[in-house]
N, C-alpha and C positions, 0 to 999 in steps of 0.2 A: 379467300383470295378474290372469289367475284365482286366479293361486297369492296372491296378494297382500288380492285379497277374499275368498276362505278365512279368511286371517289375519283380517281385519275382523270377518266373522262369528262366530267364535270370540270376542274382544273381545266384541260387543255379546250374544253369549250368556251370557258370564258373569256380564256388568253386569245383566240383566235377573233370573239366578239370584239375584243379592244385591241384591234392590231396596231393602231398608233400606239396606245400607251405603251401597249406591251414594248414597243422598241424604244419607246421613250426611257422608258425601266429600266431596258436592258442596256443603253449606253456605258453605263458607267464600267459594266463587267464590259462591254464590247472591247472599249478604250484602254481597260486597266488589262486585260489580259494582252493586248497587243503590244501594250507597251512591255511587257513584261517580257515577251517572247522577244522584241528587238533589242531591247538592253542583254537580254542573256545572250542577244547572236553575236553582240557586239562585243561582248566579254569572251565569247567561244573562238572568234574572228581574233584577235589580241592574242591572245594564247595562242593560239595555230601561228600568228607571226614570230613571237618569241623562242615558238620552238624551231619553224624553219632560217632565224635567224641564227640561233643556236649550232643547227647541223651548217651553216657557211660559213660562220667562225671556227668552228671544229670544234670537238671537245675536249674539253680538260687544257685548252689552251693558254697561257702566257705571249703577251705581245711585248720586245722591248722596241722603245723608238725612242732616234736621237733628237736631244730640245736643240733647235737652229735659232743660237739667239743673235741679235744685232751686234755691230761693232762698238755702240753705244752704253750695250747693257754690259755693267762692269758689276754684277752681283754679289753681293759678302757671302761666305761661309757662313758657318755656326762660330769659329771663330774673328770672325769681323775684317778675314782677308779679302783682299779682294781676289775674285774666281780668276778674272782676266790672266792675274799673274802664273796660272799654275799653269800644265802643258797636261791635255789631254788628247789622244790619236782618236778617241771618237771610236763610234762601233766600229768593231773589224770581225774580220773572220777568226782572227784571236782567241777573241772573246768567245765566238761559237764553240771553237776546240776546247776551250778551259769550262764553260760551264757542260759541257759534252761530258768532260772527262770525269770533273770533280764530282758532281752528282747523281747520285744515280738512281733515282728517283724520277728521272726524266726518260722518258719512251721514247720519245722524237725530237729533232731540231734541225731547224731551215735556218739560213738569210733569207734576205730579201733584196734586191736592187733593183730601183725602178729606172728605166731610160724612157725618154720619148724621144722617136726618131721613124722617118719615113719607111716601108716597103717598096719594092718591086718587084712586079711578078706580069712578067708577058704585055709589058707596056705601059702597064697600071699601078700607082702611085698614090697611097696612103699613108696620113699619120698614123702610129701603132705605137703601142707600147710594150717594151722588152721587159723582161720580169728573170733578174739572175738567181734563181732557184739551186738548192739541193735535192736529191730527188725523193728524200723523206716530205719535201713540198704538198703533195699532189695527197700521203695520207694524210696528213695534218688538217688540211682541208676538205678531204673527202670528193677528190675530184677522179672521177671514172673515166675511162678511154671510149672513144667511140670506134677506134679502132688505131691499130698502130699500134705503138708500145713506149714504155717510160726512157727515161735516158738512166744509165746505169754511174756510180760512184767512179768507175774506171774512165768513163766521160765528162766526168766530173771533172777530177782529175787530171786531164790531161787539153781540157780546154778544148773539149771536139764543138766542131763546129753543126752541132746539131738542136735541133729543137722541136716542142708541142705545141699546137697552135689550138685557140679558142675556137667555136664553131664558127660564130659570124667571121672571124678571118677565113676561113674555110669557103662560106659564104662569098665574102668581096674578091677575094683572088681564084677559087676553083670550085667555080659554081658548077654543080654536076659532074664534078670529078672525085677521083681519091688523091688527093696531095701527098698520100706517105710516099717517099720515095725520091718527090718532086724537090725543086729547091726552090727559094723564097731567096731576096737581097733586102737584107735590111742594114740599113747606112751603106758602107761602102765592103759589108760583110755579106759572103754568101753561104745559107745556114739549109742543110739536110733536115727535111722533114721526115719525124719518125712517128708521129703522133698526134691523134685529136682528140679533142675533148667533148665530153660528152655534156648538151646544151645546160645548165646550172640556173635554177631557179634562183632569183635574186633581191625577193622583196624589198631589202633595205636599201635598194639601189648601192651605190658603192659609199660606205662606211667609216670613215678611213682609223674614226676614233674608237669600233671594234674590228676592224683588222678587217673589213669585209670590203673585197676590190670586184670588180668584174671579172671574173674570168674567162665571159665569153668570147671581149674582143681583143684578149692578152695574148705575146707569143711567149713562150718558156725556155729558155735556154740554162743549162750549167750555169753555176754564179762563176766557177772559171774562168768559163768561157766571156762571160759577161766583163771582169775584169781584165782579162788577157787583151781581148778586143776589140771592148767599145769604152768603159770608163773605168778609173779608179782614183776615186776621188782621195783615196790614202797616201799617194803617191805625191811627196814632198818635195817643193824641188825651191830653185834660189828664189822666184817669184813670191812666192807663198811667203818664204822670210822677208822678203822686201817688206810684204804687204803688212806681214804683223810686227815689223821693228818700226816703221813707220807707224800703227797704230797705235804702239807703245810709248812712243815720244808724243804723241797727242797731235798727229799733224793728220789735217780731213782731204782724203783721196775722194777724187773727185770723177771716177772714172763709173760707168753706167751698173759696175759690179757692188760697189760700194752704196749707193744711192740706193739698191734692191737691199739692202742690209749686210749681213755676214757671210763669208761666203761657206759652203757646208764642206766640211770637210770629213764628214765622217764615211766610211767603205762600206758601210751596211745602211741603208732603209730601215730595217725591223732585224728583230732575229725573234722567228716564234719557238716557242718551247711549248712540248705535250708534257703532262704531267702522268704518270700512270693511272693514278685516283684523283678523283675530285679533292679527298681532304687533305690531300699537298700541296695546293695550288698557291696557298696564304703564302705554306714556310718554305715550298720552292723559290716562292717572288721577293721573299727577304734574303732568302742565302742569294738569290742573283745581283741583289742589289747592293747587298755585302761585297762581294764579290769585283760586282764592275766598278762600283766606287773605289775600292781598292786597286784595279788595273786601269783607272782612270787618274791617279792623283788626287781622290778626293772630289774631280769636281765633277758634278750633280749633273752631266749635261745628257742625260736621257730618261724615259718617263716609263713606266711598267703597268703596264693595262692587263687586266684580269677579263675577257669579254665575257665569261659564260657568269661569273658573278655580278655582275653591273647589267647582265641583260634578266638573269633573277631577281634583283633589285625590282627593278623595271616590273618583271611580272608580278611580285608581291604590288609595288604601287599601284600598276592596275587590279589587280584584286579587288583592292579595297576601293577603287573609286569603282569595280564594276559591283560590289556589295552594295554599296552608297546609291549608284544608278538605279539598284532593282528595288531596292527598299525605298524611295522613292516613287519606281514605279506602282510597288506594290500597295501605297498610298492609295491608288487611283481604284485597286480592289476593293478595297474597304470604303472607300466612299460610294464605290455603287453597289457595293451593299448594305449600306445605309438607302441610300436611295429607294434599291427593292424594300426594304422593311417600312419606309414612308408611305409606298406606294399602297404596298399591302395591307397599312392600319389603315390609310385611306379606305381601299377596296374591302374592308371589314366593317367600317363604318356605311358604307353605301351598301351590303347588303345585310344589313339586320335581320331584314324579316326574310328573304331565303333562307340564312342560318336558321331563322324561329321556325321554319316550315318544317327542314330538315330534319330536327330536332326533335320535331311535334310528332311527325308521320313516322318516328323509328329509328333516326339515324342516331350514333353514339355520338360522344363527343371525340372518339378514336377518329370515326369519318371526318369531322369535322378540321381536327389536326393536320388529316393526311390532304384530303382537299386543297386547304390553303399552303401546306408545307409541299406539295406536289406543286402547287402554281407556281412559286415562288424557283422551286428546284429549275424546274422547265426555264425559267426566264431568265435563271444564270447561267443553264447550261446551252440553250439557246445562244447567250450571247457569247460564253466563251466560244463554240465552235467560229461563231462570226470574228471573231477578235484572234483566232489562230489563224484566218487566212488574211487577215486584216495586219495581223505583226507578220506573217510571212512578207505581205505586200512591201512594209513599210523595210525591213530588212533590205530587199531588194531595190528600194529606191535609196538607203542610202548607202549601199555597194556602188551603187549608180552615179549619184548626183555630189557625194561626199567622200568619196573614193575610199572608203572607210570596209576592213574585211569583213563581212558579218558569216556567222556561221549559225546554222538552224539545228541542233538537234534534237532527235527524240524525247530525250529527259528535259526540255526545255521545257519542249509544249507540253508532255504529261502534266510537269510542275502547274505551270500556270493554269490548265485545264482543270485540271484536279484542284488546283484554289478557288475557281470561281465556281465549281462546284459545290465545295467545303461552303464557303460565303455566303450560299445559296439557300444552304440548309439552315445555315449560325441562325442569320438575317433573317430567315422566316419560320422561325420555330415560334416569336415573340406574337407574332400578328395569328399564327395560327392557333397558339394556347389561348392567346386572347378572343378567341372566335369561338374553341369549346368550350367556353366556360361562359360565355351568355346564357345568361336564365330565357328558358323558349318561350313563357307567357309575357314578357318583357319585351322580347325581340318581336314577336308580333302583334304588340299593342304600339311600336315602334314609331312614330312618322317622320 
């Protein structure tokens, strides 16, 4: 063992004599290991998005939402009718009751009605947005109280004039207060606070084509209540015929509703559906579609979104572009382990007759092995420790600069640590075999 840290010593002497080269060597493990470690932060950062995008869609969810098409678009069937002619009421609460009822395979089911419309509260006057919920809403979503309490089906029902409010509403109306209890004016309605919401991380900012809204500056009211008394876009009345018997005869209204396209008529925004299991979620989204095409007339006028599969999707695509990123990076390993191995047939070539001393006065060609396969070791592993605080750096600058998530963990840096180690050894086992196995009277007849 002594005779063997001799050999060591010698190695880490030389490497200290040529301190340029030696960094010069060690670039390529510096570089390639840093890189490795940011790609993987970047990969571990992606993932952590996808899953807290996951928990703000909810799990196991179905989103339906109604297609608002122009007065223009007269689309064909599968049978070559035209859509326009057929009569469809568009989402309603109908449809909630009926896929509620018929399957039952289904855990949970909300609307959704979105209003925009000001507050008032003690003088002060905000846009806000009302959100007509069921109070299966709040688990669907995974939304915690901060304090207060949910509104109950019985409020539901009867169209109470109560509501949950977001925390930044919390924030702009009662700052430093508790608002349960208090009352809020939103439109020309005055709505009892029973509830807050507890602040909701939001990475994807607000989503809309996975079902993911703000819910910090939302207020929550019964969809009831929402109907009863602020809007119901279901609500048929002679105007609505005017407008579509006139569009029927091909005559162009020219009034500032028409110019924005069609007007919406449907009573629901969304309707989400929880599915119990994940492996439901296909043939739940087909029996609904069955279903609403059937209580529609056939026509096609809303869309069925799967969020927690298309955000899957998503994370296999990154996957594979962050497999792609590191095997690339990991390119940059291997060439500075080429580089070490140039360096070191170099540095075998320049010391001939050292090895021919070595060799002469006693030493095996074991020593000799370990010698230059120790130098070599030290100067990848040298450089990986540099290249782990070097990819932590670079991590942190593009969190920074690229607004981009990165995540650092343990198994990152082992990996990469433990490669440029590996590399270290591959790389300089060639230069070192090639150093014991010089004939000694050769090496020191040498010049």
């Amino acid at each position: 063992m002594n005779r063997y840290y001799h050999d060591i010593t010698i190695a880490l002497e030389s490497i200290m004599a040529n301190k340029l080269k030696s960094v010069l060597t060690g670039l390529g493990i510096i570089f390639g290991v840093a890189a490795v470690i940011s790609m993987l932060a970047i990969g571990n950062g992606a993932k952590q998005e996808i899953i807290e995008q996951i928990k703000l869609v909810g799990v196991n969810n179905i989103i339906v939402k109604p297609i608002i098409k122009k007065a223009s678009d007269n689309s064909e069937d599968d049978d070559g009718k035209k859509q326009s002619n057929k009569f469809s009421t568009g989402l309603t609460l109908a449809d909630v009751e009926a896929i509620k009822t018929i399957i039952p395979e289904i855990e949970q089911i909300s609307p959704e009605i979105n209003y925009e419309t000001f507050a008032i509260q003690n003088g002060m006057k905000k846009s806000v947005t009302l959100l007509g919920v069921h109070p299966a809403y709040f688990n669907l979503f995974n939304m915690a109280l901060m304090n207060g309490a949910y509104f109950n089906e019985i409020q539901n029902q009867n169209g109470s004039t109560v509501c949950i409010i977001g925390p930044n509403i919390k924030t702009k109306f009662f700052y430093n207060q508790n608002p349960v209890g208090k009352s809020i004016k939103c439109g020309t309605v005055w709505l009892t606070i029973i509830g807050v919401l507890n602040p909701k991380a939001n990475l994807a900012q607000s989503n809309d084509d996975l079902g993911i809204s703000n819910s910090n500056d939302q207020i929550f009211i019964p969809a009831k209540t929402m109907l009863m008394r602020f809007k119901n876009r279901g609500i048929v009345n002679s105007k609505v015929f005017t407008q579509t018997e006139r569009r029927g005869r091909g005559m162009m209204m020219k009034s500032s509703q028409e110019d924005e396209g069609d007007k919406n008529y449907n009573q629901l925004d969304k309707i989400i559906i929880q599915a119990k299991e994940t492996e439901y979620l296909t043939s739940i989204s087909n029996i609904v579609k069955s279903m609403i095409l059937r209580r529609h007339s056939g026509v096609e006028d809303f869309e069925i979104i799967i969020p927690e599969l298309l955000l899957k999707q998503q994370q296999r695509t990154k996957d594979i572009f962050n497999i792609v990123l590191g095997a690339i990076a990991s390119i940059s390993l291997i060439v500075g382990g080429i580089g070490i191995m140039n360096i070191m047939l170099a540095s075998v070539m320049e010391r001939i007759k050292e090895i021919g001393t070595r060799l002469a006065i006693g030493a095996t060609k074991k020593d000799i092995v370990v010698q230059f396969l120790a130098e070599s070791t030290f100067l990848s592993v040298g450089g990986g420790f540099i290249g782990v605080f070097l990819g932590y750096a670079f991590s942190k600058m593009i969190t920074k600069f690229a607004d981009i998530l990165t995540i650092i963990t343990p198994s990152s840096v082992i990996i990469a640590f433990g490669i440029s180690a590996l590399v270290g050894i591959i790389f300089g086992y060639m230069p070192a075999k090639k150093a014991s196995d010089r004939d000694p009277v050769e090496s020191l007849r040498y010049e």
